[in-house]
N, C-alpha and C positions, 0 to 999 in steps of 0.2 A: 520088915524092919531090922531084923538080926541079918539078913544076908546081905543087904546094903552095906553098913560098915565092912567086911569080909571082901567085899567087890572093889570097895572104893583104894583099900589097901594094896589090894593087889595089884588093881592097874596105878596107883603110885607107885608102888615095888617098879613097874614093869617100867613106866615113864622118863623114872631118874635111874634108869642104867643107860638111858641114851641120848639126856638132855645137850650138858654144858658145853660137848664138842662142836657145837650146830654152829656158832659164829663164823666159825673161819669160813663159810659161807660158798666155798669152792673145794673142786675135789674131792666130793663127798665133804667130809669133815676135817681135811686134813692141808695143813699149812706149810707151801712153799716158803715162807719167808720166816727166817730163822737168824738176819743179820748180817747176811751177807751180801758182796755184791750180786746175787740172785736175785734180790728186790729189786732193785732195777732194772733188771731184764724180765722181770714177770716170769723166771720160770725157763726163757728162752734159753736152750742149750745144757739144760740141766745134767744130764749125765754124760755130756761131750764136753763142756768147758776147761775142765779140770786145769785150772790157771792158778788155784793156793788150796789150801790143806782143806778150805769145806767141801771138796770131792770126797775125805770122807764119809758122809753124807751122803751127796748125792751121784759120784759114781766110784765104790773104793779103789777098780782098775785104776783109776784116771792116776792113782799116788805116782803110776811109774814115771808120769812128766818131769814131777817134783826133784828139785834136787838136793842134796844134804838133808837140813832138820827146818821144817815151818809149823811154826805156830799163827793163828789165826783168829783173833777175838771178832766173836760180836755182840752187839746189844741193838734193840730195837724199842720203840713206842710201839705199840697200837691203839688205836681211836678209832670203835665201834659207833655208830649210832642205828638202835634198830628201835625206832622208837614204834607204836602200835597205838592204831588208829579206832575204836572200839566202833561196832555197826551196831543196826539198830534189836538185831534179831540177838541179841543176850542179854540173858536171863535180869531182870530186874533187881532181883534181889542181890548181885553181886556187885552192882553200885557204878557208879561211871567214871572211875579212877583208872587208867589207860596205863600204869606201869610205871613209869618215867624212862628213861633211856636204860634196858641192863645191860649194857656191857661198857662206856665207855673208856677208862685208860686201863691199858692193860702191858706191860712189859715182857721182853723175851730176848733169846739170846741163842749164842753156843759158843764152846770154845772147842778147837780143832788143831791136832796136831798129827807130821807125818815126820817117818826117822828112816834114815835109807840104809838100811841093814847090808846092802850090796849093791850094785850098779842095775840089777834087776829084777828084788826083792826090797819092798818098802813095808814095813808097818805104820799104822795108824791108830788113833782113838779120838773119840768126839762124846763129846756132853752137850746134848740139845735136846730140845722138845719141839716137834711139830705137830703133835695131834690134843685137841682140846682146847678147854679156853674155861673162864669161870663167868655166869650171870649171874643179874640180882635185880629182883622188879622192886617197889614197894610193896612194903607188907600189904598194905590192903586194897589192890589194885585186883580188877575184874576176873584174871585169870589165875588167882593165888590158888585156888582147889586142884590145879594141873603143875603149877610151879612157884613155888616166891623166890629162891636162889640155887645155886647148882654151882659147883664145880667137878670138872672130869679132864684131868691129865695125864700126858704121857710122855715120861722123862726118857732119855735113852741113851746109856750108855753104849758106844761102839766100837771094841776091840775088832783091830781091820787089819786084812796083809792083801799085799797084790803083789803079783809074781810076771816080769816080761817075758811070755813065752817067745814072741818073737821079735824080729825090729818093727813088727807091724803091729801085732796082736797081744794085750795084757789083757791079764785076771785079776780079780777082785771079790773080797767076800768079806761081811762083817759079821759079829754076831752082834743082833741086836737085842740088847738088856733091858726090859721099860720096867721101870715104877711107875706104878698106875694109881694115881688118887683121886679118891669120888668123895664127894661129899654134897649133898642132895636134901633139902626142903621144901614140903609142901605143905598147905594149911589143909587143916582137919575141920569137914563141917558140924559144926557141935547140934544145928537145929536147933529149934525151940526159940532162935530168937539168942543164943547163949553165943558169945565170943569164942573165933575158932584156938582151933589147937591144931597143933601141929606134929608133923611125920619129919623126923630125922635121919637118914642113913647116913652112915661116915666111915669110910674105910683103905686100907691102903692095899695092895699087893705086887707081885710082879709078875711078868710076861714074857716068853724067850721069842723070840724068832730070828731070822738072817735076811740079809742083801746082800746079791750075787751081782756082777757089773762085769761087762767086759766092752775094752775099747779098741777100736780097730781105726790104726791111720793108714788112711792112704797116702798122702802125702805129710810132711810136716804141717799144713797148713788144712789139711783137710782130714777129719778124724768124724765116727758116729760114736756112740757110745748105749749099749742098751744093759739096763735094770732090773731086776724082779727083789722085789719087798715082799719076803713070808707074810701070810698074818700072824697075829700075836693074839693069844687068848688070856683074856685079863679073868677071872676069877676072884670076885668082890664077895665078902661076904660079912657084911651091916649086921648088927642087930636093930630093928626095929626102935627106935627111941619117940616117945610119943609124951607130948607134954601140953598142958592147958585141957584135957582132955575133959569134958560133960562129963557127972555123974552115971548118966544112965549108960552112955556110952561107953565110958572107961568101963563100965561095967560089963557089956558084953564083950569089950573087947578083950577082957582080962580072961571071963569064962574061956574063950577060945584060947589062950595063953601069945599072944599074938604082941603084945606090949615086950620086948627085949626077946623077940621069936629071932632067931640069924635069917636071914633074906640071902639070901644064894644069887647072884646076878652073874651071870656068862656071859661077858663081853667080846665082842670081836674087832678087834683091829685089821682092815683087811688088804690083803694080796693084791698087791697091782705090779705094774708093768711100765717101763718110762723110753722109748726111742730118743735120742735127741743128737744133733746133728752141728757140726761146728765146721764151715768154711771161711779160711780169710782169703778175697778178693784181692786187695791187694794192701800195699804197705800200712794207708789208712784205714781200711772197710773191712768189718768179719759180720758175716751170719750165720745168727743162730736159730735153729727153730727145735721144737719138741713135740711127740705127740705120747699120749700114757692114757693107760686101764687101769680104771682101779673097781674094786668088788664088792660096790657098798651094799648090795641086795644080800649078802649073809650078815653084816651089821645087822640088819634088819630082825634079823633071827636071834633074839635073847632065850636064854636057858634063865627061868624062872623057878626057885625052890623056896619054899617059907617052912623052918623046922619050929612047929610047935607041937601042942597037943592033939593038933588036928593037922599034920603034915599035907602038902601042897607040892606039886613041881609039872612045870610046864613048861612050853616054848610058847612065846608069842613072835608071832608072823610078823612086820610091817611091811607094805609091799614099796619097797624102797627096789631100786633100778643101781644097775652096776653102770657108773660114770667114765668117760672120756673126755680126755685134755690136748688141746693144742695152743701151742705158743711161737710165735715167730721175734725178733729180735736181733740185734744189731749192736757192735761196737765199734766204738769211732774215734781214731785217733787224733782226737784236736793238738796235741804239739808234743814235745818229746817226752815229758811226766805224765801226761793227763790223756785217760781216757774216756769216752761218751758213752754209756752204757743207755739202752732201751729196749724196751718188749711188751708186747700185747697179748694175752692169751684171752679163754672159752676155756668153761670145766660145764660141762652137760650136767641138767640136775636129777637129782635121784629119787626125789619123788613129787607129787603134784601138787602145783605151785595154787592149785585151785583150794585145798583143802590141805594147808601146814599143818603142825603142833605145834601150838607156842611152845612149846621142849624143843621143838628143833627148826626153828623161822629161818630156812636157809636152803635155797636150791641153785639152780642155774648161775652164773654170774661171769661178769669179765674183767678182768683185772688189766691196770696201765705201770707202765712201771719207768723210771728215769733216775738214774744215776750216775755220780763220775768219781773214778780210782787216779790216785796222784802216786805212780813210782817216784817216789824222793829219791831213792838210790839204790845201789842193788841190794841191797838185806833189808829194806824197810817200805811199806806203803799202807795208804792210808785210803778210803773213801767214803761215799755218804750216798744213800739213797733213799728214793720214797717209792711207795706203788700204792695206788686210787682203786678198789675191788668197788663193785658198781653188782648190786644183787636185785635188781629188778624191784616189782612189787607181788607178795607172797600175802594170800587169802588164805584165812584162817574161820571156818564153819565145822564149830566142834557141837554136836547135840550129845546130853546126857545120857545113860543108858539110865541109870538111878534118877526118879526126879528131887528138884534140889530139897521139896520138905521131907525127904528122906533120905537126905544124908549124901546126894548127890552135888557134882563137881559145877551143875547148873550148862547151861549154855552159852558157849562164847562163840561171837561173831567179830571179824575189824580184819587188818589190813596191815601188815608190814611195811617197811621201806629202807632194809636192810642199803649200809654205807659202813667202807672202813676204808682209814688213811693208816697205812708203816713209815714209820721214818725211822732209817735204820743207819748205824755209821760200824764201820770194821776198820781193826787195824792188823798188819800181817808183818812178822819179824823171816828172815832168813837166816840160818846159822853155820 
């Protein structure tokens, strides 16, 4: 009975350092669409495009194309629905309330800018977030002992230079800045019959890492461009906040000093890799394709510490799979302002779609993407794009290790059906 609450804690601790990123549902946990015209290519040509200041981002060589000073806005919707299907095999007593939708509207952006210090020295900086996302189930829906809401972001400031080594050959490198915000709820089984309580962790920090980019043209019209993303080690540390808590239970949990303990979470945002490839065919036609690594199997690997009176630190394993991406795409010149943006990618998933965590309902998936950019004139354009992410169907058979009349999370069974719609619009100035 004492070691039960102590279990149940910790694997919460261990759960919400890796929940609310799970949406973006591709790429491991990490989000191509950021606002720009990227969303309509799906990713297609990503670190070869380099056509306005979000190469930033996503390849900082690419600045050397740019001419003068661009500024770059974007904003975006997104529209989650991952709604969950409950099966027959959990647990009874956690009732038959299925969630409701946790993620639907969710907002994002970046703003990006490039300034030509010399004919073949440019600087850069960019404010955007691609990794994370925030849920929220109903409170008293079947799975609340694993999660009731979760937020996990990753802001990212990017002071960037790219230098033309030759008429062929630029460099590129940012450092990338993140603010990482968690903020993490799950309910507390009180037993006896007694209304739960709840586990709060809430915390900010930051994380250094760089992107290195170098792009190579062979021709004006035909250029590759490849990538490497540092990881970033986010270093979370919550105090325990525990409220509504049983008598008996507040009770032992107070004996251990575990109510306002710090919780230590090592998170890892991880190292990938991005090729992408940009030929235009001819005056109309450009393709673009991509393919990228990224390293989600040390994600996997949390650094777990609880400072109380009975100190705790550990690494929990999940056996999460390092993922691959490919994307092909297309731009098309319907008449002299307007162009036709498209692309279709595949991000490989990273763990077994047989047996989720509702903390993380998100593996395999394919995204569609379609947009068009209106040059109004030469210092001004504008576009609008959408992209379709399509996540399969992701099975969820979680068995107790504690049973639920002692203070365990119970057993949940059901079904996923993870969907998300971007609708994203950019506007780009020249100066």
């Amino acid at each position: 009975m004492i070691q039960a609450p102590r279990k149940t804690l910790l694997a919460s601790a261990t759960t919400c350092a890796l929940i609310a990123a799970a949406p973006a549902l591709a790429g491991g946990l990490t989000l191509y669409e950021v606002g720009t015209a990227d969303v309509g290519l799906a990713s297609a040509g990503y670190g070869a495009r380099a056509q306005d200041a979000s190469t930033v981002l996503t390849n900082p060589a690419g600045m050397t194309r740019l001419d003068g000073s661009q500024l770059l806005l974007g904003v975006q919707a997104l529209y989650g629905k991952m709604d969950f299907s409950l099966g027959a095999g959990t647990s009874p007593q956690l009732g038959l309330e299925s969630g409701g939708n946790p993620i639907g509207w969710f907002p994002g952006g970046g703003a990006f800018y490039t300034y030509s210090l010399s004919p073949d020295v440019k600087l850069g900086f960019a404010l955007t977030g691609n990794f994370g996302l925030s849920v929220k189930y109903d409170d008293g829906w079947a799975g609340r002992y694993y999660l009731q809401k979760a937020t996990l972001l990753g802001i990212s400031l990017l002071p960037s230079i790219a230098w033309k080594a030759t008429d062929k050959l630029s460099l590129g490198a940012s450092l990338n800045v993140m603010y990482g915000i968690m903020k993490n709820t799950v309910a507390v089984n009180n037993i006896f019959g007694n209304p739960d309580g709840q586990l709060t962790l809430d915390n900010n920090t930051w994380g250094v890492g760089a992107n290195l980019g170098l792009l190579y043209e062979f021709t004006p019209g035909t250029r590759v461009g490849l990538v490497y993303n540092s990881q970033v080690k986010l270093d979370f540390s919550p105090q325990a906040q525990f409220t509504g808590l049983a008598p008996l239970l507040g009770a032992v949990l107070n004996a251990r000093g575990l109510p306002g303990a710090t919780v230590d979470l090592g998170v890892t945002v991880p190292q990938g890799v991005m090729l992408s490839g940009f030929h235009q065919v001819d005056d109309k036609l450009a393709l673009l394709a991509s393919a990228g690594w990224q390293q989600w199997s040390k994600f996997g690997k949390v650094d777990v510490g609880i400072e109380s009176n009975n100190p705790v630190g550990f690494t929990t394993s999940l056996d999460f799979k390092d993922t691959w991406h490919l994307a092909l795409g297309g731009q098309y010149k319907v008449s002299q302002p307007w162009t036709l943006n498209f692309g279709v990618a595949y991000d490989s998933g990273f763990q077994d779609s047989s047996n989720v965590s509702p903390a993380l309902p998100a593996n395999a998936a394919w995204r569609f993407g379609v947009g068009a950019q209106n040059q109004v004139d030469k210092s001004f354009s504008w576009g609008v794009s959408a992209a379709y992410i399509y996540g399969g169907s992701l099975d969820v058979n979680k068995q107790a290790t504690v049973p639920y009349l002692l203070g365990g999370r119970g057993n949940l069974v059901g079904t996923y059906d993870p969907r998300m719609l971007f609708l994203a619009a950019n506007v780009s100035w020249k100066f």
